[in-house]
N, C-alpha and C positions, 0 to 999 in steps of 0.2 A: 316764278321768275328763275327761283335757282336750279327746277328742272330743264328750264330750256337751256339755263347756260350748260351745265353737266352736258345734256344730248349735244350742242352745237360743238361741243369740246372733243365728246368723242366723234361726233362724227367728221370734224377736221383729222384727227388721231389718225383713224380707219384711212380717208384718202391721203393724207401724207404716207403713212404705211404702204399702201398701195403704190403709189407713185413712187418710193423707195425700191421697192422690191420689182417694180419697172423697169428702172434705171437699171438697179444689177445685172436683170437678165439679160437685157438689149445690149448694156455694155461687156458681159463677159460672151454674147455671141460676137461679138463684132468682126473679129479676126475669121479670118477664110481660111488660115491652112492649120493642119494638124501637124503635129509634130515627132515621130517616130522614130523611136531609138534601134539605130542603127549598129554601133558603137559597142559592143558587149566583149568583158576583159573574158580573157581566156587562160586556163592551165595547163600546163604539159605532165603526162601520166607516162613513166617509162617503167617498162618490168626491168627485174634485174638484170643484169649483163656482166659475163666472168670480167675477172680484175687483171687475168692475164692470156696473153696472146703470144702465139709462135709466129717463125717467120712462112709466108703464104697460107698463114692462116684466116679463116673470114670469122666475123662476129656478127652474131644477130642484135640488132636494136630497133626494139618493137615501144611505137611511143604512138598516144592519144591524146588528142585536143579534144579540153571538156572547155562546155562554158554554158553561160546559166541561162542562154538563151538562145534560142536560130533565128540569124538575120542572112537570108537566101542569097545576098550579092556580097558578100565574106569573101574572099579570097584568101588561103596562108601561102607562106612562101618560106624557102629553108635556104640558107648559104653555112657553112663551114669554113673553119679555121684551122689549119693543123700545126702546130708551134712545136712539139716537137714528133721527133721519127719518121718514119716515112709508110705510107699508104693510101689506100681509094676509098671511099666512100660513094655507097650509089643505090639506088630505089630499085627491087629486084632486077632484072633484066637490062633496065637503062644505062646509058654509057656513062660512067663513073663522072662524079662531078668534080666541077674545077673547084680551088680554093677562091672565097669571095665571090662569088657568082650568086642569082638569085634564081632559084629552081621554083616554078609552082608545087604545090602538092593538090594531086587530085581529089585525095579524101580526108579525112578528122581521122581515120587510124590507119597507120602505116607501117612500113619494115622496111630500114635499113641496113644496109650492110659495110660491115667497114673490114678491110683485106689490109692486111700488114705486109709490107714491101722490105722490111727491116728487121734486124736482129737489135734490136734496141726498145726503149720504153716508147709510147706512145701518148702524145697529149693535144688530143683538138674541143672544137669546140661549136658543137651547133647554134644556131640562131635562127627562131619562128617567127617570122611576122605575120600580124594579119593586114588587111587591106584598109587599116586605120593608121596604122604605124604601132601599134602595143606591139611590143617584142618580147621572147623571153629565150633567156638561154641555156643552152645545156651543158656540161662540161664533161669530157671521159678521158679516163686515164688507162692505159693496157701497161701493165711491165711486161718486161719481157720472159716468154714462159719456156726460154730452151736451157 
């Protein structure tokens, strides 16, 4: 008698267990879509760049977007601030860009250029977005070197 209850015990056990482990699987398929991070923060890598500038002089500003993942449909984009002095700022060849504007950028590493129009110190100020909205900014300062 008290072998049939033990077996009848486990073998209730065994099908609950089973029926448990049912439920999970069926209910953690249920959902039909996956969900794919799109979304990955990003760095700005910029080499050194001189701390002074003459007047119709250019500066190189060589800067890299790192980020810990590639999501294909990213987009960055660049706009600039210049608060004080006077100059351009432009991606080799293309026509210098306006202040507050939003420029695409075609690649993750790039070179600007920034041209002083003044005998005076120098202070703007980049801003990257990507096509999620995370921004980050960059700040430079030129004195002036005459």
């Amino acid at each position: 008698m008290k072998n049939l209850i033990n077996t009848k015990i486990r073998s209730l056990l065994k099908f609950s267990l089973i029926i448990l482990i049912c439920c999970l699987f069926f209910n953690a398929c249920q959902e039909d879509r996956i969900d794919i991070q799109q979304d990955f923060p990003f760095e700005l890598v910029i080499l050194p760049v001189p701390g002074k500038i003459a007047e119709n002089e250019t500066v190189e500003i060589r800067l890299s977007i790192l980020t810990s993942s590639e999501y294909i449909g990213t987009a960055y984009t660049l706009r600039y601030f210049q608060f004080e002095g006077r100059g351009q700022l432009q991606h080799h060849s293309d026509p210098p860009y306006l202040p507050n504007d939003e420029y695409i950028l075609p690649r993750k590493e790039f070179r600007l250029y920034y041209t002083s129009q003044s005998k005076a110190s120098h202070l703007f100020s980049i801003w990257i977005k990507d096509s999620f909205g995370n921004e980050k900014k960059l700040d430079f300062e030129f004195d002036d070197a005459s």
